[in-house]
N, C-alpha and C positions, 0 to 999 in steps of 0.2 A: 282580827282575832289572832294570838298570836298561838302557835303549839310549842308547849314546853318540853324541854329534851326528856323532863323525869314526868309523863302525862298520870294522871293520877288513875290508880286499877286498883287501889286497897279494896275498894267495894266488889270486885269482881276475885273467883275462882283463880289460882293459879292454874287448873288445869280446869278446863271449861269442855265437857263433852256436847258437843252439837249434830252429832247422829250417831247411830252404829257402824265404828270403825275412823269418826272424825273428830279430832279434839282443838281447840285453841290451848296453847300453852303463853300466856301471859307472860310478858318479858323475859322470854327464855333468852334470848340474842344480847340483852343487855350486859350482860357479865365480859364479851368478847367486842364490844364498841373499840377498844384500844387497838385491837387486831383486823378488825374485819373494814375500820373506814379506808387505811392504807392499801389494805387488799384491794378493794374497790377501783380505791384510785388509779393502782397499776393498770386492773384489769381495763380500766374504761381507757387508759392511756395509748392501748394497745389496740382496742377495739372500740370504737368511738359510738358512742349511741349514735342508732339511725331510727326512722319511722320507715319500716315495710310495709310492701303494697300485697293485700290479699289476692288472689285469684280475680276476684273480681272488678280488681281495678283500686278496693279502695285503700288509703293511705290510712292508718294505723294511727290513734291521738298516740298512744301510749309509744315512746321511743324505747328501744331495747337494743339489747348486744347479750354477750354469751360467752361462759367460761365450761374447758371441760371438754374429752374428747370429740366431743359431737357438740354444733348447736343449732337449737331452733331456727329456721326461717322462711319465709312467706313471699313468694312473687306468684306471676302471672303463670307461674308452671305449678304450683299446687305448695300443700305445706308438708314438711318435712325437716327431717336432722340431716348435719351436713357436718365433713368435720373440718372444711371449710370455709373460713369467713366471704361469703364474696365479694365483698366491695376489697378486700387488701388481698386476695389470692394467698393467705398464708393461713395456716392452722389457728383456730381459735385459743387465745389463752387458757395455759394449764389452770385446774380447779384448785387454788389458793389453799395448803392445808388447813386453814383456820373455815373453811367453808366447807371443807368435804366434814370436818369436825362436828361442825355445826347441826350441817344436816343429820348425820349417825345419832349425833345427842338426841337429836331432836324427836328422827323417825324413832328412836327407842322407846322415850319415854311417849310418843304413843301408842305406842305398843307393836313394833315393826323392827322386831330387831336384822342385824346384817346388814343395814342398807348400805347400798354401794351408788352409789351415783355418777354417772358418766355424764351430767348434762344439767346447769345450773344458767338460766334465761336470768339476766338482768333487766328489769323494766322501771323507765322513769316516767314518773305520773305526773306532769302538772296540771294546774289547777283546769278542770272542765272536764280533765282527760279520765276517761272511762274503757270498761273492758266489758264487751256483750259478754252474755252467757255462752258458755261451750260446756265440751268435753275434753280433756286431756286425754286425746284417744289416738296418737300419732307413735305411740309408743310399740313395742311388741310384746312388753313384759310387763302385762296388769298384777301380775303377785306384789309388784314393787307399790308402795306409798308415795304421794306426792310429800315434799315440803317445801312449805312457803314463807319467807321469813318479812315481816315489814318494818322499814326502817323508816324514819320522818315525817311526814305528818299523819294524820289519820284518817283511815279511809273505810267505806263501809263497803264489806265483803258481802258479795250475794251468793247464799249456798242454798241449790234446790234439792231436788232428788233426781230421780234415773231418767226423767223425760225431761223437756223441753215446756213442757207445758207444766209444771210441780212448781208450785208458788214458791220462790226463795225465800227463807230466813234472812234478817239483815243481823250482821254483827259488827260491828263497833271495833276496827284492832288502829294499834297505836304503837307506837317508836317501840321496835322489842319484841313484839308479839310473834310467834311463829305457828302458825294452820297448819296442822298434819292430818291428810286423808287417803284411807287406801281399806282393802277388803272390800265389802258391803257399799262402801261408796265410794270406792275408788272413779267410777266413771258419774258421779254426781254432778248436774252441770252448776256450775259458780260461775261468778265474773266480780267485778267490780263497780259501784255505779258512780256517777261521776265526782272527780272529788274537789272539794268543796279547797277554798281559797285560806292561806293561813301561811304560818313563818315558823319553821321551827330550827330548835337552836343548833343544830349541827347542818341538816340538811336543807336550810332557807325554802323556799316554794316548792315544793316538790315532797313527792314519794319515793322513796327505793325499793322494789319489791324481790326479791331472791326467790327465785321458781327454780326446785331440784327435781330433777329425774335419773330414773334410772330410764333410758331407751332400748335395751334389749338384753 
């Protein structure tokens, strides 16, 4: 099956509300493809995707890396922001203007204006590779919205509500699509479930997903 660069969404909302305080905005990231794949590239150039190991020992499908003065990351000493890469002992690459851009646009039109983000999680999906449900809860500053932009093939987002136990909605996002959530569901647990095998025309096998925060 192959996924096309232009995935068809005419049948779907440009802006898609999926709880109080969480919206899908439909190919919002599309307009800035020109800008944001080179950005990308730098970024990974600098900071190479790795698979981190959680506390508990296990190894991560989903490979990641980090732009921005702080980034995510997970070993056998717990999780937390660092504004230290550790595998190169040097500062995580600066947040790409066309991505801090991104994110402002984005968090606005769901209705979050200001947002300032210190801390943009790059995650590559391939095909099987999955993300349990959580909480984005490592942060200090729940006033701030999540944004999350997906790039490449398509994957089905799990968004529940405030427990662990709260049946998730599955949604459908595709090359473009950007998830904004914060207020009311800011600590909603989502994840990703596993994604499915496919070719798409910029990003070959794989997912790119853009995870923005503000961390304090």
């Amino acid at each position: 099956m192959t996924a096309d660069l232009f995935d068809t969404v005419a049948d779907l909302p440009a802006r898609e509300a999926i709880a109080e305080g969480a919206v899908i905005l439909r190919g919002f990231a599309r307009p800035l493809e020109p800008e944001l794949i080179p950005a990308l590239r730098e970024i990974v150039a600098q900071a190479p995707f790795r698979r981190m190991f959680t506390p508990g020992g296990y190894q991560m499908s989903v490979a990641m890396t980090n732009c921005g003065t702080v980034g995510w990351v997970t070993d056998r000493s717990g999780y937390r922001y660092d504004g230290i890469d550790p595998e190169s002992g040097k500062p995580w690459p600066a947040m790409p203007p066309v991505l801090v851009r991104l994110a402002r646009e984005a968090a606005a039109e769901g209705g979050f204006d200001d947002f300032a983000p210190d801390a943009c999680l790059v995650n590559r999906y391939e095909p099987g590779a999955r993300l349990s449900l959580h909480q984005d809860k490592d942060e200090t500053d729940f006033a701030a919205p999540i944004v999350s932009v997906s790039l490449g093939l398509p994957a089905i987002f799990l968004f529940g509500g405030p427990k662990r136990s709260d049946k998730p909605v599955r949604h459908r996002l595709t090359h473009g699509d950007v998830a904004v959530w914060g207020g009311p569901s800011r600590l909603f647990f989502h994840g990703v479930a596993p994604l499915a095998d496919g070719e798409h025309a910029l990003f070959g096998r794989q997912r790119i997903n853009l995870t923005f925060r503000k961390t304090r």
